[in-house]
N, C-alpha and C positions, 0 to 999 in steps of 0.2 A: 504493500500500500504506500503512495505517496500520501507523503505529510510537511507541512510548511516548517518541521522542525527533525527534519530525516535525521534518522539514527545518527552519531556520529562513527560509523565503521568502515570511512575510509571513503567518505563523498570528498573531493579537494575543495571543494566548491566552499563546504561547509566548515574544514578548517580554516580557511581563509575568510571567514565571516569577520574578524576582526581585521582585517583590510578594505570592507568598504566604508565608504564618504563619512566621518563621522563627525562633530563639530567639536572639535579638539584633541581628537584622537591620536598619539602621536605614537610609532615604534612596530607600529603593525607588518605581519610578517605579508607580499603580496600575494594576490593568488595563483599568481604561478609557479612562483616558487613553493605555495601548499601543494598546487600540483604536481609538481615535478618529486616531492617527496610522502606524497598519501598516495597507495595503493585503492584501487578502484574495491568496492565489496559491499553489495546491496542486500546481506542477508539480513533477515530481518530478528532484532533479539526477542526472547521473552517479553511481555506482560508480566508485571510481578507487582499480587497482590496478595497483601499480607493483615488477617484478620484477628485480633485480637479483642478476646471476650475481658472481662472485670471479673476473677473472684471464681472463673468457671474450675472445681475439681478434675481431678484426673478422671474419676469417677463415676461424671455427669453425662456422662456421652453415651449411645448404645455401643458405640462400637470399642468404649471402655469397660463395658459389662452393667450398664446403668440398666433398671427395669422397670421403674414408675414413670421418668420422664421420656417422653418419644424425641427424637433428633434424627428423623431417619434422611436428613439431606445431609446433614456431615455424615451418617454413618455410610453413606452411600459414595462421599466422596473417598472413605477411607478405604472402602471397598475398591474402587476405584485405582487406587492410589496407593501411597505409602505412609503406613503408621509407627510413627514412632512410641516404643512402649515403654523409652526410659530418657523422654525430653524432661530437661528442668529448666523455669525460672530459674533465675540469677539472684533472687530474693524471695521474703516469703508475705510480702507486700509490696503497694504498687508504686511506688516512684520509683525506688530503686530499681527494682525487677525494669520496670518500662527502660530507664537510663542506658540499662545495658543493653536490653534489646536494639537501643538503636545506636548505640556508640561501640557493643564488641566488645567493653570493658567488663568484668565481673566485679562482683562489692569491696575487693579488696584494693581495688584502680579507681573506680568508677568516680565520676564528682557526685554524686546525690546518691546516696548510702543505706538513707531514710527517709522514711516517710516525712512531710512537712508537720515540726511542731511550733508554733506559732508564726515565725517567715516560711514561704515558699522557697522549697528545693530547685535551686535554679543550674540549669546546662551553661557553658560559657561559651567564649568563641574558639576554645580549644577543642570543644567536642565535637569532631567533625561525628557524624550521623551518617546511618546510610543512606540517606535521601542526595544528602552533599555530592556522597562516591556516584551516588547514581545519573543525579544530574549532569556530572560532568559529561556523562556520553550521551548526554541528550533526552533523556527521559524527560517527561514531563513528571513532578513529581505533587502528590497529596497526601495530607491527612484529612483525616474526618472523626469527628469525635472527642475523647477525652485527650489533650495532651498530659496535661495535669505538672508544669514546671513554670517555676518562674511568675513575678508579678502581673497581672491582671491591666499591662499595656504595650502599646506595639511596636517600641520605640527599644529594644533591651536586645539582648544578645543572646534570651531563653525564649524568645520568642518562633515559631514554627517557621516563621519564613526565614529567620536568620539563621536558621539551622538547617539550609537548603529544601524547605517542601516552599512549591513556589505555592499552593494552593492550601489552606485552611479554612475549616467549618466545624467549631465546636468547641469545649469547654478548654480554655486555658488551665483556670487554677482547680489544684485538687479537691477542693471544696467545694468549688461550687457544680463539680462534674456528679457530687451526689443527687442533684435536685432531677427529679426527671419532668417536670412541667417549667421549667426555669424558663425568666422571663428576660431574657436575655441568651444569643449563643455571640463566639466571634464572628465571623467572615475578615478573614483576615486579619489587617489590623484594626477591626472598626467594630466596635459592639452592633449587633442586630436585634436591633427589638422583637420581639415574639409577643405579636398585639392578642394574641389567641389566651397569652398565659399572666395578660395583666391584670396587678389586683388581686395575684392570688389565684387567677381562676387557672384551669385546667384543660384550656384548650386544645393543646397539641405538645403530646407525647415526644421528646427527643427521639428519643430511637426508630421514630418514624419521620422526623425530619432529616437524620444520619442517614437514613439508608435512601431517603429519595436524594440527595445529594451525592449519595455516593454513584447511585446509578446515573443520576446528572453528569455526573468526571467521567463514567465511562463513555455513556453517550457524546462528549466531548471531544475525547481523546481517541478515540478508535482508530484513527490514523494515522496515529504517531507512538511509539514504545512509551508508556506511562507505568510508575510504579504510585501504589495507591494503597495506606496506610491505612487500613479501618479499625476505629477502635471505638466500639458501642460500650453505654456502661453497662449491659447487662452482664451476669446477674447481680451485679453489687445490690447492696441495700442501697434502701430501703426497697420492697420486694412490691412499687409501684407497678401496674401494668393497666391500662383502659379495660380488660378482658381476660376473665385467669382460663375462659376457652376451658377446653376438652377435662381442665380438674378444678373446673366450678362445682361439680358434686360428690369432689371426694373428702373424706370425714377429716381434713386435715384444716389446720390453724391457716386463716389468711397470709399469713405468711409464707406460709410452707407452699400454698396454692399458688402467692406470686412466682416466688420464686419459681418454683417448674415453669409455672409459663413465662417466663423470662428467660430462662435456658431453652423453651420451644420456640421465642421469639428469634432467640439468638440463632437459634436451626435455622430458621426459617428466615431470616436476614441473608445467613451464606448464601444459602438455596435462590433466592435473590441473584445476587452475585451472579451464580452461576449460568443463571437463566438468562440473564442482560448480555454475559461472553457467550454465549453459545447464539441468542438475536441480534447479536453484531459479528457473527462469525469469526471471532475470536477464540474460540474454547479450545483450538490447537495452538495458539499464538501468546497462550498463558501460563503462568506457575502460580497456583494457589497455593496460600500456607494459611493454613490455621490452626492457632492456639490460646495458649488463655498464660494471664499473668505473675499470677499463683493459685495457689490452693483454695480450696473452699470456705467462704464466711458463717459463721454463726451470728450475725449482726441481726438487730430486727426483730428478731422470734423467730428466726429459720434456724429446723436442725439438719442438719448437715447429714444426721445418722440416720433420718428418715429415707431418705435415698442411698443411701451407702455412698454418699459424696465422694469419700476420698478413695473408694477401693478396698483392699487388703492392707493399705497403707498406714501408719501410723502419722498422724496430723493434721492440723487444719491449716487455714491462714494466719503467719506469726508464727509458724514451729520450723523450725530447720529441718523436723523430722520428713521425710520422703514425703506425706501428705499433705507439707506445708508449702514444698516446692517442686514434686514433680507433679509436667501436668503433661495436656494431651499436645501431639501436633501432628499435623496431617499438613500431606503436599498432593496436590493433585494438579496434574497435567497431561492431558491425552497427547502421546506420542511422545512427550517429553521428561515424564516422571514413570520412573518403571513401578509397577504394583508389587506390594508386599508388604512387609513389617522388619522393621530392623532394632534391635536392641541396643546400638550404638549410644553409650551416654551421650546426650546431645545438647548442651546449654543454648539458650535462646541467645549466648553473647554469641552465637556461631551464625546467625542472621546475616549481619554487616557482612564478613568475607563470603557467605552464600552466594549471595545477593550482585555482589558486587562481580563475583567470577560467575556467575549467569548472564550480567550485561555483559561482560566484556572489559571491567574496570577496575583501577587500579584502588588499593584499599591500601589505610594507614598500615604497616608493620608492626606497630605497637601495639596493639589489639590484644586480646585474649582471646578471643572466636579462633575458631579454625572453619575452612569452607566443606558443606557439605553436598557441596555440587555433584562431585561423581558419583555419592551415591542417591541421589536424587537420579540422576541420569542413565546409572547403569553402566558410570565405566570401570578408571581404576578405583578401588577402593579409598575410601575418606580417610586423614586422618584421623585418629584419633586422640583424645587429650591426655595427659601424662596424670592428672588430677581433677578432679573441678572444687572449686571453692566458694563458700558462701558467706556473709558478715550479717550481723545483724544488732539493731542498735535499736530497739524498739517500746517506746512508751504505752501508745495503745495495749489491753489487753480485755481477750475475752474468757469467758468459764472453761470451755471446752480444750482451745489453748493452751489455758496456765495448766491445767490438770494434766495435760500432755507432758507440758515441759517443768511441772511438779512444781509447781507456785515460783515458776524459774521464766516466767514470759516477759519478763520487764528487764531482764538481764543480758546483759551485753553475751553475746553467743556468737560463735563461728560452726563451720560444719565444713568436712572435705570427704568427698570422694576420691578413690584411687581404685580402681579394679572394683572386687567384690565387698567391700572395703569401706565401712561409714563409721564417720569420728563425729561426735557432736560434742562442741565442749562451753560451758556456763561462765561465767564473770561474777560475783557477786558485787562489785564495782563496777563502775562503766568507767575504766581505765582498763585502753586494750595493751598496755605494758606491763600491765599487774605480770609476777613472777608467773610460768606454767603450774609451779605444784599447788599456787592459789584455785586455780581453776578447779572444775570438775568436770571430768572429762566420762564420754561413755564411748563404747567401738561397736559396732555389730555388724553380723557375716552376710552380708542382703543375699547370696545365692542361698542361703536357708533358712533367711530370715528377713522376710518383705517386709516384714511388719515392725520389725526394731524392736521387739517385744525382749529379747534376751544380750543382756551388756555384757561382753565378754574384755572389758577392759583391762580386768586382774590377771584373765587367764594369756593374756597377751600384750605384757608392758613393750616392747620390741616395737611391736606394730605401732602403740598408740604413740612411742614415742617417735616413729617415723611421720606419721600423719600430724601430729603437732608440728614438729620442726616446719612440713610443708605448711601449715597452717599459717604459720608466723614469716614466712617466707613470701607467701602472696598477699599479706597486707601491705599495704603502704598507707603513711599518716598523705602523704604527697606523693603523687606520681605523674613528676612531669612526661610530656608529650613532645614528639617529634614533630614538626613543623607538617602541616599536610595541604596543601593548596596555595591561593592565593592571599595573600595580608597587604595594607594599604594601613603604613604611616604616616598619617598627618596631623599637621598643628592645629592651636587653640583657634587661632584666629587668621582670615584671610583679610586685611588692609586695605579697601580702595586702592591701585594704583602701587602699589608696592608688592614685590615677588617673594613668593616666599616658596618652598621646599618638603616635596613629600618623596616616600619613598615607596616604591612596590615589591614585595616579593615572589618569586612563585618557586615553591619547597616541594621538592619530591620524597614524601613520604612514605613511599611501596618502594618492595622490597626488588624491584625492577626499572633498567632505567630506562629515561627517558629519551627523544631524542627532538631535536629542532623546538627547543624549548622558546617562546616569547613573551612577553609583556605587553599591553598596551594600556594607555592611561584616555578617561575620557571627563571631561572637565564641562561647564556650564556653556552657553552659548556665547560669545563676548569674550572667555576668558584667553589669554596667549598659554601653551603649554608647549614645552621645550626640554627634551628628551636629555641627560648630562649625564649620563653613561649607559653604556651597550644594550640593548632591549632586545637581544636574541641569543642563542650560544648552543652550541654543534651539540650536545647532548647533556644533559643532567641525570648522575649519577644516585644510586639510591641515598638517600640521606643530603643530596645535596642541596643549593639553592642559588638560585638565578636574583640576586639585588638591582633591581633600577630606579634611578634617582630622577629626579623632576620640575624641573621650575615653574610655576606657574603665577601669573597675575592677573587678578578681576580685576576690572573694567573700571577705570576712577570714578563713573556715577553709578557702581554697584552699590543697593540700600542698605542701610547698618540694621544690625540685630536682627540677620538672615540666615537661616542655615540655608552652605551650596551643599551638593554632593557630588562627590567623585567618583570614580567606579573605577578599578582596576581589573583587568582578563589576562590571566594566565594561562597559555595555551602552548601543548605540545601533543608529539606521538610516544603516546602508550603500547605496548607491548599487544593489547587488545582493541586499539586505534587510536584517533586522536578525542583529548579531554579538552575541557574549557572551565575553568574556576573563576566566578568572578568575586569580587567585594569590594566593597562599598566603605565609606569616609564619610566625614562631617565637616566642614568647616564652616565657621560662622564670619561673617563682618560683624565688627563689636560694636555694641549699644556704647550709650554715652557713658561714660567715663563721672565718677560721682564730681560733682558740683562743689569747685572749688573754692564757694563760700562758704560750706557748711559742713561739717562731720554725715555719716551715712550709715544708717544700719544696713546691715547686707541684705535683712528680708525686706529691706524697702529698694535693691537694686536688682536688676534683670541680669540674670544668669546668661553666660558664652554654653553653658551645658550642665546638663545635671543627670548624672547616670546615677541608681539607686539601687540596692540588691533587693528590694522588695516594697513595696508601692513607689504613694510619690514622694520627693522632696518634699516635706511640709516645710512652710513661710509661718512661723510661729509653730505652731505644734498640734496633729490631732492623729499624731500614734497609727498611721495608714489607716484608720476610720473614714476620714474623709479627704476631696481633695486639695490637691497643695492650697495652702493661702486663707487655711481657714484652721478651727479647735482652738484650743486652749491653751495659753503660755507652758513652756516649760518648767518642769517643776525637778529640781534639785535636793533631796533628803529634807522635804519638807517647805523647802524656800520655792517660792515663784518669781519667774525670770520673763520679763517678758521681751518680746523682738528675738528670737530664734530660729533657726534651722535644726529641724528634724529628720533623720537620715538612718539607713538600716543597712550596718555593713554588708558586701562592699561600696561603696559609696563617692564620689567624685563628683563636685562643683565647682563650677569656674567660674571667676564674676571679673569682670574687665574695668579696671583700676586706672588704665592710661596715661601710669606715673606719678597721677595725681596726690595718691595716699602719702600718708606719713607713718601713719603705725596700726595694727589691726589686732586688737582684745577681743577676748572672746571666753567664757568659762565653757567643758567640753568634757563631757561623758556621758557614763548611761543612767538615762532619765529613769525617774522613780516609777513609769509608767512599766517600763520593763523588768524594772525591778518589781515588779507585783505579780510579774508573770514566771519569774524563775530566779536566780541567783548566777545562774552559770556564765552569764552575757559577759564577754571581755572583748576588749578594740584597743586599737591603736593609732591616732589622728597624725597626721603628717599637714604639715602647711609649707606650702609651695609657694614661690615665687618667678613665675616663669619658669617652671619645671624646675627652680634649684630647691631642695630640701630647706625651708627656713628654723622650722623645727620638729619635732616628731617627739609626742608625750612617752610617758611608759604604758604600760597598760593600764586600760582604763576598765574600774569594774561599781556596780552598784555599790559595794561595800566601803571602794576606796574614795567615791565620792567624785567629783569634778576637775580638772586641771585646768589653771589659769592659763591663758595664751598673750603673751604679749611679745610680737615681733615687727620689726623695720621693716617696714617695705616701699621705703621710698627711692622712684624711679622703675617699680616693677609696675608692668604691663595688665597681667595676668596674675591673677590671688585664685590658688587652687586649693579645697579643702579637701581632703582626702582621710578615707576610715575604712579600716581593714580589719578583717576578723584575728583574732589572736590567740581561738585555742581550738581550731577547727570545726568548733560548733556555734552558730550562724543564726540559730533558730532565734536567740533571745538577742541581739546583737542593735537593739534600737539604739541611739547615740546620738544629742544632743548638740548643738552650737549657742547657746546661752551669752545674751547678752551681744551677739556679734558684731561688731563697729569696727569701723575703718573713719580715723582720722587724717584728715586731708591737708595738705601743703597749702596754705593762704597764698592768693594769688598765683598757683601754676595752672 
């Protein structure tokens, strides 16, 4: 099929897409020379669509041995297709589990670990995703449904589109993905009103708005390779549904009744799917995967045992134990996915490199996934993992759970497999450095014992001490990442009329190189852009990276207190054809510079930027309740402080000084507000001067109270407030600006 956005596998035409006419574009490789080095090849890749249920057991399915709940369109798929019977989540809840699903990392790498407890679990612009890999060969790419990461606006670096899906429809934060009548969804970056569900009222059901948009993408896209992320909340709680259908009569709690028809919904969503590839002639042109994120809930008044939720398993949702994290996955592709059942441990981090060697494309190396392409396909055998590891750091706890994990579910826990081979070990502190003989540790034989039911840890110190060692091996408190695509450094502010300097990178982070690597830079209309070193080079090495520098000046009647944007494309041939990475920059023309007759509180000046780790910047203070510029003064171990900035690590504003200043006080820690909410909260404020360090407090905590700020900043441009987490836990991390003023030079 032609498509206005053909595969990238070897069109020249289409590598050379960053050579035509563009208004500023400068460094572009032409297209005959893409010609003369892109090999001609119009096969056409996969369709890959990947379905993810909330909360569905391993259990719940028919074609996992389920017998009250019907699902006969996955079981039909699995029929079909290939079932995996020893797939696991990467966690035993849902942020984490989702993180790694699309980044390849497991809990001990992963940036979001845990569930959100008071800030949202947010992705950065390190996590490349697999949507990122995918796009570069031209997929069109979607989600739909719950993301569930990151503040509740479209301007952030956890947001869906920044994480390569160019298309979103559905719940951001993980909160609000419980409401199933919610009166609001996204559409991108822009809240969508749901006039059906205002007031309260109960109009229209999400998972009926999910799945007609999902077939909306397909109906869209059908002639062009699209990957298409679906993730409905069923069956999470609450166990909402318009119609409990076919077990409205059965003697069970409504509860119990939603739920089933939640999990028949959820059947019956794929079935969907299926039906829309197969009326657009697609159903040989696809790989479906579907699975669920962990284990089964007992949330609501649903029991989990009434259905035999989790199997022969021991666990629910929240247990390390095999019930908590293994679940179902099925791949169905006619022609393309050979049928059977494979018992290959297979973690949901194994997605990303899937995925990624199905299109054709090249994937971070740094990953923890392994791809499970060939045996999807039927060729050489997959690898296989050396271990798999789990973390788990979780506040939530339910009955069922804790009884599982023996009044041990609020406890910091790890788990590892290795072979036949399960370590599950306790924390009675949530300090994952505590010494090993603190812990308690249990080991069980899964080849004869599914159920975890007998701990054979005494009878086998040898082993448990092999499996710990690996345990403490694949955590990391930090785990930096190798460069993977395209980055775009630029400064605070762009000038009227004055040039200033960004840079591009484009980093090869697979473990294959690259070759006829380029850059191209595209700037506003108006602006001059002037290329100041090399924008192409004969091949990039894995690990390496291709740096390009840039001059650029807006236009002397360009308007002040404007964000431009930039975009940089990083483009070469991959091993599987040619990629294209793009990203994006900020730069602002600066608002007026404070009023050199008077002194200036900062919440009374306009911000060059204000990037936040969870809502917005508040202009005085209302604790992410409401938005910026409104609430209630900050309030210091009792004392009220009024004119402040409120902010939730990590944190970064810029306010544009233009020399003007003389000196800038400020009192700066974590406000009592978060202090009501936990004790844990620790930061570290750095204050900037034109990016030089002016000062930087010690840590800052509820208990130790507030730090004065008084530093020179006369002659500086740019006054950057910066707040960083300081003991890797984020959640309580709220942190104050009190009192903020900037004293200004009389007469400059």
């Amino acid at each position: 099929m032609s498509s206005r956005r053909r595969f990238l596998a070897g069109s020249a035409a289409t590598l050379g897409l960053g050579a035509l006419p563009v208004s500023g574009a400068v460094g572009a490789p032409t297209a005959s020379a893409a010609a003369a080095r892109t090999p001609e090849d119009t096969t056409r890749p996969p369709n890959l669509v990947v379905v993810l249920a909330d909360d569905l057991g391993w259990g719940e399915l028919g074609a996992y041995g389920q017998k009250l709940i019907t699902t006969p369109r996955v079981d039909g798929l699995a029929a079909e297709g290939l079932r995996f019977t020893d797939a696991y989540s990467t966690a035993a809840v849902c942020a984490p589990s989702r993180c790694s699903l699309l980044t390849g990392l497991h809990t001990g790498h992963a940036t979001v670990r845990a569930n959100p407890s008071g800030a949202q679990g947010s992705l950065t612009a390190t996590d490349t995703t697999f949507a990122q890999v995918l796009g570069a060969r031209g997929y069109r790419t979607g989600v739909i449904g719950k993301w569930g990461f990151g503040p509740e606006s479209a301007d952030q670096e956890s947001h869906p589109n920044a994480r390569g899906f160019e298309e979103f429809f559905g719940y951001i934060d993980h909160g609000h993905a419980h409401q199933y009548y919610p009166a609001y969804l996204w559409n991108n970056g822009a809240k969508e009103p749901i006039a059906a569900n205002a007031g309260g009222a109960k109009g229209a059901y999400a998972p009926d708005l999910l799945r007609q948009r999902a077939l909306d993408f397909l109906d869209r896209h059908a002639a062009e390779p699209f990957l298409l992320l679906l993730t409905p909340t069923v069956p999470h709680a609450p166990s909402d549904i318009p119609d409990t259908g076919a077990y409205a009569s059965r003697s069970w709690s409504a509860a119990n009744k939603g739920h089933a028809a939640q999990v028949s919904l959820f059947d019956t969503l794929v079935g969907d799917i299926v039906d829309r590839l197969r009326a657009l002639g697609l159903e040989d042109d696809t790989i479906l995967l579907v699975t669920s994120d962990n284990g089964p809930h007992e949330e609501g008044g649903v029991n989990p045992d009434l259905f035999d939720a989790n199997g022969p398993l021991r666990g629910y949702k929240r247990n390390l134990y095999e019930g908590g994290v293994r679940v179902p996955l099925i791949a169905w592709g006619p022609g393309r996915v050979r049928p059977g059942a494979s018992d290959r441990p297979t973690p949901l981090t194994d997605l990303l490199p899937t995925l990624a060697d199905l299109g054709g494309a090249p994937a971070p190396s740094d990953v923890d996934g392994l791809s499970v392409a060939p045996l999807l396909t039927g060729g050489a055998p997959a690898a296989r993992h050396d271990h798999l590891y789990w973390f788990r750091d979780e506040r939530g706890v339910t009955a069922r759970a804790d009884t599982q994990d023996r009044q041990r579910a609020t406890w910091l826990a790890e788990a590892l497999r290795k072979d036949r081979w399960k370590a599950v070990r306790f924390a009675p502190v949530r300090d994952h450095t505590l010494p090993d003989d603190q812990w308690q540790v249990e080991l069980y034989d899964l080849a004869t014992d599914l159920g975890e039911s007998s701990d054979l840890a005494s009878r086998h110190p040898a082993r448990v001490a092999e499996l710990v060692a690996l345990m403490r091996s694949s955590w990391q408190e930090q785990y930096p990442r190798g460069a993977f695509g395209t980055s775009l450094t630029t400064p605070r502010l762009a000038v009227p009329g004055q040039p200033l300097t960004v840079t591009a990178t484009l980093a090869n982070g697979s473990a294959r190189a690259w070759s006829s690597p380029a850059v191209t830079l595209r700037a506003p209309a108006g602006w001059t852009v002037r290329a100041t070193t090399a924008t192409t080079a004969g091949q990039l090495a894995p690990g390496a990276v291709l740096t390009t520098g840039w001059q650029l000046t807006p236009p002397v009647g360009a308007p002040t207190a404007t964000p431009w944007t930039l975009t940089a494309e990083g483009t070469a041939l991959a091993p599987g054809g040619p990629v294209r990475y793009p990203a994006t920059g900020v730069v602002t023309t600066p608002p007026p510079a404070p009023t050199p007759t008077h002194d200036s509180h900062l919440s009374d000046l306009p911000w060059i930027h204000a990037v936040n780790g969870w809502g917005p910047v508040e202009r005085d203070a209302s604790n992410g309740k409401n938005a910026a510029g409104d609430g209630t003064p900050i309030a210091f171990r009792g004392t009220t402080y009024a004119k402040g900035l409120g902010v939730h690590a990590p944190s970064d504003v810029a306010f544009h000084l233009g020399g003007a200043g003389d000196r800038f006080t400020a009192l700066v820690g974590i406000d009592d507000f978060s202090a009501r909410q936990s004790s844990v909260g620790a930061t570290r404020a750095t204050v900037y001067g034109d990016d030089r360090a002016l000062l930087t407090t010690p840590v800052l905590t509820a208990a130790g109270g507030p730090v004065p700020v008084d530093v020179d900043v006369r002659g500086v441009r740019v006054l950057r407030l910066e707040v960083t987490d300081a003991n890797a836990r984020t959640s309580f991390d709220h942190t104050s600006w009190a009192l903020a003023r900037v004293t200004v030079v009389p007469g400059v």
